[in-house]
N, C-alpha and C positions, 0 to 999 in steps of 0.2 A: 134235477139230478135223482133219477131212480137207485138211492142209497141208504144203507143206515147211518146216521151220525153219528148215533147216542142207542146206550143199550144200555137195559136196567134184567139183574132177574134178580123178581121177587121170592128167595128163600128165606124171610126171614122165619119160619114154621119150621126150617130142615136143620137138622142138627151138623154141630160145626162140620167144615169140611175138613179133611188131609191133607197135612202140605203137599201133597202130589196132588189130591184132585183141586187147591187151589190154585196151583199154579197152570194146572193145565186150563181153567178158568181165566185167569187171569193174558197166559198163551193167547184163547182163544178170542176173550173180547178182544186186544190190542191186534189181531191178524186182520179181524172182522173190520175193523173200524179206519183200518189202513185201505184196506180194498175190499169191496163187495158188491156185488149187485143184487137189489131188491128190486123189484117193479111190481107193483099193485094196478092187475090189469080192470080196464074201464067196467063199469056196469049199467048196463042197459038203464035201471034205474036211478043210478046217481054216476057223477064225475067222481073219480076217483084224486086225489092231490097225486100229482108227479113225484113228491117229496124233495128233499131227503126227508129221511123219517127218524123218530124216534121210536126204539121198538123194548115193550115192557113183556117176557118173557116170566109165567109165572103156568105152575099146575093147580088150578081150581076145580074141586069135584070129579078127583080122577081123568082130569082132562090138560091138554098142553094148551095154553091160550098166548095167543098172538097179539097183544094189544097195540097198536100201531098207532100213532101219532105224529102228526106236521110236528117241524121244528117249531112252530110256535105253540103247540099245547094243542089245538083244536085237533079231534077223533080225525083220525083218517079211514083206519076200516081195525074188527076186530075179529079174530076167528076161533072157534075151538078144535082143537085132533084128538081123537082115540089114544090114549098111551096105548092101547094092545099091540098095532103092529110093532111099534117099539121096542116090546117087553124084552122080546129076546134076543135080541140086538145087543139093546143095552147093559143085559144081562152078560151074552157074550165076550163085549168092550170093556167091562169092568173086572171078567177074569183073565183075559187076555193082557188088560194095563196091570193087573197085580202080579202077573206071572213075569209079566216086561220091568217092574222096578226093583220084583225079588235080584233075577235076571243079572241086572245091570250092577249089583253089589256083589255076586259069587259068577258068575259066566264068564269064561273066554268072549271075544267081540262076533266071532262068527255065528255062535251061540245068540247072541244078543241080540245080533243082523237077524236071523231067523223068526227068533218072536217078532221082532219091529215088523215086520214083512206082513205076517201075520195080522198084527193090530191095525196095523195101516190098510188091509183087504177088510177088515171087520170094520172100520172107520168108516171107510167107503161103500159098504154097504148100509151101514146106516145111513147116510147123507143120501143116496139114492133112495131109501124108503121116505125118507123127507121129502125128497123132491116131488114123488108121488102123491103122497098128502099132498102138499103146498098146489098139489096142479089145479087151477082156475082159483087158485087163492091169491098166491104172490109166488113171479119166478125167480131165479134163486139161482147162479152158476154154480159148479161143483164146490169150490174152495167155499162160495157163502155157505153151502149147504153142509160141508164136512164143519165148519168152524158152527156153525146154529147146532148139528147135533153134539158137537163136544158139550155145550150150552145144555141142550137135554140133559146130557148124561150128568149133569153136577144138579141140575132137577132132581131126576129121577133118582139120585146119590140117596135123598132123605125120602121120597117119595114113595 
């Protein structure tokens, strides 16, 4: 089953989160874990495991690492990505969520519809620069990819 099962992110270095970005955390792993598709394609030089995988999500030396593991513990493949392309992105996604929860406490709903529209086109653009990364790493449908960078973005929160 080319899946994630199990999903860890290592912030424990990042200062607590807000109850908005943990609940969008907490949104995002229970979406991920429900449906996803991950596939770790073959390598000339090794078999890659089919999986389902457990996947350890953590930024080490300015970088986003992939750490990937078989449900039984043993290494399946591990990768590093540039935060750069990210930067603004994520930068973007995080004024756009704060502009969306002021928003939703003084705004009319048409008002509110608006931003939402908004975040959700910045969302998706981030999952599409993911996908890019991720290309000949591990593929990744649009939903895996929008719910792995909401995942980023609570990273990158302390990072």
């Amino acid at each position: 089953m080319p899946r994630i099962t199990r999903i860890e992110l290592d912030d424990a270095n990042l200062p607590p989160p807000t109850p908005e970005i943990e609940q969008e955390r907490k949104v995002a792993i229970f979406d991920l874990l429900e449906d996803n598709r991950f596939i770790l394609p073959s390598r000339e030089e090794r078999d890659v495991p089919p999986g389902p995988y457990a996947l350890n999500l953590s930024i080490r030396e300015k970088r986003l690492v992939f750490d990937i593991k078989q449900e039984n513990n043993d290494p399946a493949s591990e990768f590093h990505l540039s935060l750069g392309p990210f930067r603004q992105v994520v930068k973007d996604y995080f004024q756009i969520c704060e502009s969306y929860f002021d928003a939703v406490k003084t705004l009319p709903p048409s008002q509110i519809e608006t931003i939402d529209m908004a975040r959700r086109g910045i969302h998706n653009e981030g999952a599409r620069v993911l996908q890019e990364r991720l290309d000949g790493k591990a593929e990744v449908d649009i939903d895996t990819a929008r719910r792995l960078f909401t995942l980023i973005c609570v990273l990158h929160f302390g990072g």
